[in-house]
C-alpha positions, 0 to 999 in steps of 0.5 A: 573514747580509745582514742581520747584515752590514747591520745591522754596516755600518749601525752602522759608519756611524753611528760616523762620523757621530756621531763626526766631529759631536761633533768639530765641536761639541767644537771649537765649545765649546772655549774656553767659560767653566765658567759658560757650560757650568754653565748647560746642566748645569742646562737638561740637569738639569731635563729628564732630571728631568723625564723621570726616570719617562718613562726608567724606564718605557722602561728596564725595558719594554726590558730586562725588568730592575729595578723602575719606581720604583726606576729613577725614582729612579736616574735623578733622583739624576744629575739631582738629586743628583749634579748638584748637586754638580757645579754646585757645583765648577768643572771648566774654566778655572782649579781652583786658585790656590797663592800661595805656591808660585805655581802655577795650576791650569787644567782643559782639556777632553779632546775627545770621549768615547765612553761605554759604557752597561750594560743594567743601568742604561742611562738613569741612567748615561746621564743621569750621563755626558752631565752629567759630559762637557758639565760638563768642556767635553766633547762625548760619544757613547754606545754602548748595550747592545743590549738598551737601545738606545731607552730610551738613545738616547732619555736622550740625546735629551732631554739633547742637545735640554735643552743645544742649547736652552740654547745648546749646539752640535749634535752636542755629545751623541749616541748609537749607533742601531745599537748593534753589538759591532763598531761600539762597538769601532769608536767606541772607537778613532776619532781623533776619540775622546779617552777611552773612559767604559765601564761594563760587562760583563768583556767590554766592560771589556777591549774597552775598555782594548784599544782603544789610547784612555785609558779608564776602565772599570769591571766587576764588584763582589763586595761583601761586608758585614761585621756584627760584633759591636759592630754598633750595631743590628741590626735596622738593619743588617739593613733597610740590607742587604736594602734595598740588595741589592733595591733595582732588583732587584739590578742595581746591582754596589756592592750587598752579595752576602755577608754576613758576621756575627760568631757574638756577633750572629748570632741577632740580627741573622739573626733580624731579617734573616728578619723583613724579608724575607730567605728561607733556601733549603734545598741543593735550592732553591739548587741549583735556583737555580743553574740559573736564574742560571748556565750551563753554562759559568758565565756569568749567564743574561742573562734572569735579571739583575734580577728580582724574588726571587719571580720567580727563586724561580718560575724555580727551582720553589719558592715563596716567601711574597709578603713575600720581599725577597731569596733567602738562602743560608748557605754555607761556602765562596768560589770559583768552585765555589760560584757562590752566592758569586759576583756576582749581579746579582739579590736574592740574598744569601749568609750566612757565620757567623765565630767573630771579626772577623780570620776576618770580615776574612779572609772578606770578603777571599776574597770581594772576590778572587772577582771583586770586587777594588777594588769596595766592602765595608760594615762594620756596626760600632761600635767603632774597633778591629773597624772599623779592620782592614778599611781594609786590605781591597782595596776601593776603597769600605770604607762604615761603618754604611750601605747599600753601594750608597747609601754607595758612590754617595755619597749616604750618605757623603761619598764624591763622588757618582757613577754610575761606581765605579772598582775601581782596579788590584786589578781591571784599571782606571786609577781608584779613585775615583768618577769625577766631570767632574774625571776628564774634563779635563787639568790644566795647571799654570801654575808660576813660578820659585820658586828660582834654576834654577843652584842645581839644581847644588848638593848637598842634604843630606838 
C-alpha cells in the first residue's frame, strides 16, 4: 500500500515539473517563425530516423507485442514519411491569403500538449506527436502507458535532445517517468495543459474527454474489408488483407478484422486467401481462441495483444504449419456474442460470405456498429456502381483497392498521413480526420470590410 502511494505521489510530482517546464519553453517559443521550428522537425527527424531500430528494439522487449522489423518501419514512416509531408506545408504564422474576399489566415499555436501514448505502438506514435506538436510551435508532454513507460520515454528523449540541439528551449519536449492512471488524469487537467492528443484504450479515451481540456482522442476500430465480385484481383486483394492485419501482429486498430466476400468471387479469392497464409480454425479451435483473446467479462486479455498467429494458436492448444500468417474463422453473425466478430488486436481475421453487395454493405455496416464506428472500411473492387453504396457507411476512412492500414494511415492514398485516425462523432470524438499539426493550432482570420456595415439593415432577397 506505501509503495502504490508513493509510486502515485512520485508520479503526481513529475506532472508538475513537466507541466510547468513545458509552459516556460512554450512561452519561449511562442513568436517563432515556421521556418525556425521547420529546422527542429528536421533535426527532430533524422535523430528518431536514426534511432528508428534502437526504439523498436525497446518497444517489443518492453511490452512483448509486435514484431521488430515491423516496428522499425512504423517508427521511420513518422520519421520519414509523415515527416515530409509536414515540412512541406506551413502550420504558424500566416496559412492562407483570400485577395479577393480580403481575409488572412494565420496559425497560432495552442500551448502545451498533453499526449497520451498506446502500449501498442508507444514509440511510433511517440515520435508522430512530438514532430506534429514542435511543427505547429507546440511544447508536448507525453504520458506513456505503463507497460511502455522506457521505450516512450527514451522517443521522446532523443526527440527532446535532436530540438534543443537545433536550438529549441529546454523542457519543450518531455515524458512521464512515473507513468500512473491518476497522474496521467492529472497531467490532462493541469492549467498549463491546452489540449489533450490521446490514442488509447475505451477507458483512457473517456478520461481523456473527462478531463474538461479540448481533446482529440480516438479508440477502437472494428474494420471491415468488403471483397466484391468486380474485385480487380484476387489474389491481390487476398495478399493486401493478410498483409495488413499481420503487419506488427495486428496491433495497429485501422487493419482489417472482417472480411466480407461476394459469393461470385468467394472460391477465388478464399482460395488464395488460405495460399498465403490464412488458417481455417474449426468451432473447437475458435472456441479455444476465445479463451486466450477475452475474459471472463469480455475484455482482451493484455498478455495475448500482438502475437504472433502461431503463438496465439500454441496459447489456445492447437497447431498450425509455420506458414500461418493469420488465424481465420468463417462466422455468420456480428455481436458482442460472437467475440470473433469483435476488435482483435492480434493476426485474426473473420470470414462472412454474402449473396450481393447491398447484403456485403449491410454487413460491413453491422460490423463498424460493434465498436468500430467512424474507423475505417476497405473496399476490394472495380466497378463504380458496387464501389459507390459504401460511401454511405459511417467510417471516417472507406479505402479502395489497397491495405486498410497502409490506406488509412495515408501512405497508399492521399489521405494526409498520420499516426492518429480520428473516428469523429460516430464514436465519441471531435475529429475525422487524420490528425495532422493543422489540428494543433488557432486559426485567426484577419477580415476587412468587403461591404458597408449600414447595408446589414437592408432586406435580402432570396
Amino acid at each position: 500500500m506505501t509503495a502504490a502511494l508513493d509510486a502515485d505521489l512520485a508520479g503526481l510530482a513529475d506532472v508538475r515539473v513537466k507541466a510547468r517546464a513545458a509552459r516556460r519553453a512554450f512561452e519561449q517559443l511562442d513568436g517563432t517563425d515556421q521556418d525556425t521550428l521547420d529546422g527542429y522537425v528536421r533535426a527532430m527527424a533524422r535523430a528518431g530516423t536514426a534511432a528508428a531500430e534502437e526504439l523498436a528494439r525497446l518497444a517489443v522487449d518492453e511490452t512483448g507485442y509486435g514484431v521488430y522489423e515491423h516496428k522499425i518501419h512504423k517508427n521511420r514512416y513518422n520519421t520519414g514519411f509523415v515527416a515530409r509531408w509536414m515540412l512541406q506545408r506551413r502550420a504558424v504564422g500566416v496559412l492562407w491569403v483570400d485577395d479577393e474576399a480580403r481575409v488572412t489566415a494565420v496559425g497560432c499555436p495552442m500551448g502545451v500538449i498533453a499526449g497520451i501514448i498506446p502500449v501498442t505502438n508507444p514509440t511510433s506514435t511517440a515520435l508522430f506527436k512530438c514532430l506534429a506538436a514542435v511543427k505547429s510551435g507546440n511544447a508536448v508532454v507525453l504520458a506513456p502507458h505503463p507497460r511502455a513507460a522506457r521505450c516512450t520515454l527514451r522517443a521522446a528523449e532523443i526527440m527532446a535532445a535532436a530540438a534543443t540541439r537545433a536550438g529549441a528551449p529546454e523542457g519543450l519536449i518531455s515524458c512521464l517517468e512515473n507513468p500512473t492512471l491518476p497522474a496521467t488524469r492529472e497531467l490532462m487537467s493541469r492549467r498549463e495543459i491546452a489540449l489533450v492528443l490521446a490514442t488509447g484504450g475505451p477507458g483512457m479515451v473517456r478520461a481523456a474527454y473527462s478531463s474538461g481540456k479540448p481533446t482529440i482522442a480516438v479508440g477502437a476500430g472494428n474494420v471491415p474489408a468488403y471483397v466484391g465480385a468486380s474485385v480487380p484481383d484476387p489474389a491481390e486483394a487476398a495478399e493486401m488483407i493478410i498483409t495488413s492485419k499481420s503487419f506488427d501482429n495486428g496491433t495497429a486498430c485501422v487493419a482489417e478484422q472482417s472480411v466480407v466476400v461476394a459469393d461470385a468471387v468467394a472460391p477465388a479469392f478464399l482460395a488464395e486467401f488460405e495460399a498465403r497464409g490464412a488458417y481455417w480454425m474449426n468451432a473447437p479451435q475458435q472456441a479455444a481462441l476465445v479463451r486466450v483473446l477475452f475474459d471472463d467479462r469480455g475484455a482482451l486479455r493484455p498478455d495475448a495483444v500482438g502475437q504472433t498467429a502461431l503463438r496465439l494458436a500454441e496459447l489456445a492448444g492447437f497447431a498450425v504449419p509455420s506458414t500461418t500468417r493469420v488465424l481465420a474463422c468463417e462466422l455468420d453473425r456480428v455481436g458482442a456474442d460472437t467475440p470473433l466478430s469483435r476488435e482483435i488486436l492480434g493476426p485474426v481475421l473473420s470470414v462472412y460470405r454474402v449473396p450481393d453487395a447491398a447484403a456485403g454493405l449491410r454487413r460491413c455496416r453491422e460490423i463498424l456498429a460493434l465498436d468500430g464506428e467512424g474507423h475505417t472500411t476497405a473496399v476490394h473492387a472495380s466497378s463504380p456502381e458496387e464501389i459507390a453504396p459504401f460511401g454511405a457507411l459511417p467510417a471516417g476512412r472507406i479505402v479502395v483497392n489497397t491495405p486498410a492500414l497502409f490506406g488509412g494511415m495515408g501512405f497508399s492514398t492521399e489521405v494526409d498521413p498520420s499516426f492518429q485516425l480520428g473516428t469523429g462523432t460516430w464514436s465519441g470524438s471531435i475529429c475525422s480526420d487524420n490528425v495532422t499539426p493543422l489540428h494543433l493550432i488557432n486559426i485567426k482570420r484577419i477580415a476587412h470590410e468587403v461591404r458597408p456595415w449600414r447595408t446589414v439593415y437592408d432586406p435580402v432577397e432570396l
